[in-house]
C-alpha angles and dihedrals in degrees: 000000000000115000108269111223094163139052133170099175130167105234126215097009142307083330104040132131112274109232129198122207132176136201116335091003089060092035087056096053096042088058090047096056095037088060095047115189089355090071121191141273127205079238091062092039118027118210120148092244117026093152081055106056093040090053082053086046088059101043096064080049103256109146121243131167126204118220114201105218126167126228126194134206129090099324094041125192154062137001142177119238106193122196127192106232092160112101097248126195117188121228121176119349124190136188147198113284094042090280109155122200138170 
């Protein structure tokens, strides 16, 4: 997937409230609605601030729950798993490179 740096989405349903987000914010939501139920990690997909872009998320009220999961291996411990549970339309996308999309 190319790398989203633009999103215009309808949030909540046909009447939603219509959201624009910009670089890592929009990034961030069009990897959790490309992954659906499943959901992402930031060890799936690597960004610098994953916490960060899902609190933005949810200050423009889309919806996303953090699952608290474990890993093992030689750094242990904990991870996010954030999954979209907010209706999303998507307006307007951009990527980098200047691609537009519905």
């Amino acid at each position: 997937m190319a790398d989203v740096t633009f999103m215009r989405v309808r949030v909540g349903g046909p009447d939603g409230q219509l959201v624009t987000l910009r670089g890592r914010v929009a990034w961030t939501l069009s990897h959790l609605i490309d992954a659906g139920e499943r959901g992402c990690t930031p060890i799936e997909r690597p960004a610098p601030r994953w916490s960060d872009y899902v609190f933005k998320l949810r200050k423009v009220g889309i919806l996303v729950e953090t699952i608290h999961e474990g890993h093992h291996g030689a750094y242990a411990g904990h991870h996010g798993r954030y999954v979209l549970r907010t209706e999303i339309e998507v307006v307007e996308r951009a990527f980098a490179g200047g691609e537009v999309a519905a």
